[in-house]
C-alpha positions as CSV (number, residue, x, y, z in Angstrom):
1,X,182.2,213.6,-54.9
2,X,184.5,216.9,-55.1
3,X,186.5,215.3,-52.0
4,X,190.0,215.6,-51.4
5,X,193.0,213.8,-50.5
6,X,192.7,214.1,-46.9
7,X,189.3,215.0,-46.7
8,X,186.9,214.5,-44.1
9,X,183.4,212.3,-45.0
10,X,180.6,211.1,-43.2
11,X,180.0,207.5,-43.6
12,X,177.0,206.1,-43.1
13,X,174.9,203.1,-43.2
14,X,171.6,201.9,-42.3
15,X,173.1,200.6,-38.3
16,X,175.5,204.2,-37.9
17,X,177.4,206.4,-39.5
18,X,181.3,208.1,-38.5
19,X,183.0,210.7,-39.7
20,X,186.8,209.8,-41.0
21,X,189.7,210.8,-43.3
22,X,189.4,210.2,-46.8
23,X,192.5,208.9,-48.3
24,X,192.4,208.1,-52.4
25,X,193.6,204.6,-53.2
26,X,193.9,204.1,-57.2
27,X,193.9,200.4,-56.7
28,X,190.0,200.4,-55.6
29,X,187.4,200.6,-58.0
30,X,185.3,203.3,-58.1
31,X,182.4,203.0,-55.5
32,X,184.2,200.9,-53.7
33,X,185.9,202.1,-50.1
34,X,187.8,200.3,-47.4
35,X,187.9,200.7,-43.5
36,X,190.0,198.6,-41.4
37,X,188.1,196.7,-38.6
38,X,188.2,198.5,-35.8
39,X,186.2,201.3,-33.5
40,X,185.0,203.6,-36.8
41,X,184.2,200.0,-38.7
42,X,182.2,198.8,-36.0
43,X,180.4,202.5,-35.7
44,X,178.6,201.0,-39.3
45,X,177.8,197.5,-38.7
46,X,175.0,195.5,-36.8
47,X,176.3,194.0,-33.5
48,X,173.6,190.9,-34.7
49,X,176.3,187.6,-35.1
50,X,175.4,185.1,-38.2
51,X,174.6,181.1,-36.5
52,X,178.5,181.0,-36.6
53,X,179.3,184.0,-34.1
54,X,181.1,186.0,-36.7
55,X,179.9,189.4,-37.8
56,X,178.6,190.8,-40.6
57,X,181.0,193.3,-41.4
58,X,181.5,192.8,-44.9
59,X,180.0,194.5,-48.2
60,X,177.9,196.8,-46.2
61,X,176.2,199.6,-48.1
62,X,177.3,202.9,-46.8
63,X,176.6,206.2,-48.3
64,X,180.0,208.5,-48.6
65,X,179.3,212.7,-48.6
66,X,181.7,215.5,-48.1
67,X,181.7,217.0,-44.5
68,X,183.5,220.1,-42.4
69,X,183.0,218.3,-39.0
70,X,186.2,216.7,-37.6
71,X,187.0,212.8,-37.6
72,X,185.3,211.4,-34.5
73,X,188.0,210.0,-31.6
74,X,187.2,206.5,-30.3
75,X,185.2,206.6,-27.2
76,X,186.1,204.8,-24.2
């Protein structure tokens, strides 16, 4: 995708999208990305719980593009 180290991308999915700091991991495979849990996480999943009360905030399909804007800071 032509983004760097350090880069900022706009991750999106079909609940949200957030705009974070790329960092390159050469243990992932390619295509895959990882977010911690957490306020820009939760920006990208559906606040709908599975019949045991846990979210759904695994393999989500996000798209990943190159962006200018600045990393979003957690609201409160």
């Amino acid at each position: 995708l032509g983004i760097p180290n350090g880069g900022n991308i706009k991750v999106s999915s079909p609940t949200g999208s957030t705009i974070v700091k790329a960092l390159e991991d050469p243990e992932l495979e390619e295509g895959l990305i990882v977010m911690p849990k957490g306020f820009w996480a939760n920006m990208l999943v559906s606040t709908q719980l599975t019949e045991e009360n846990l979210m759904l905030d695994r393999g989500v399909e996000v798209t990943v593009e190159k962006t200018e804007e600045p990393p979003q800071p957690p609201k409160l």
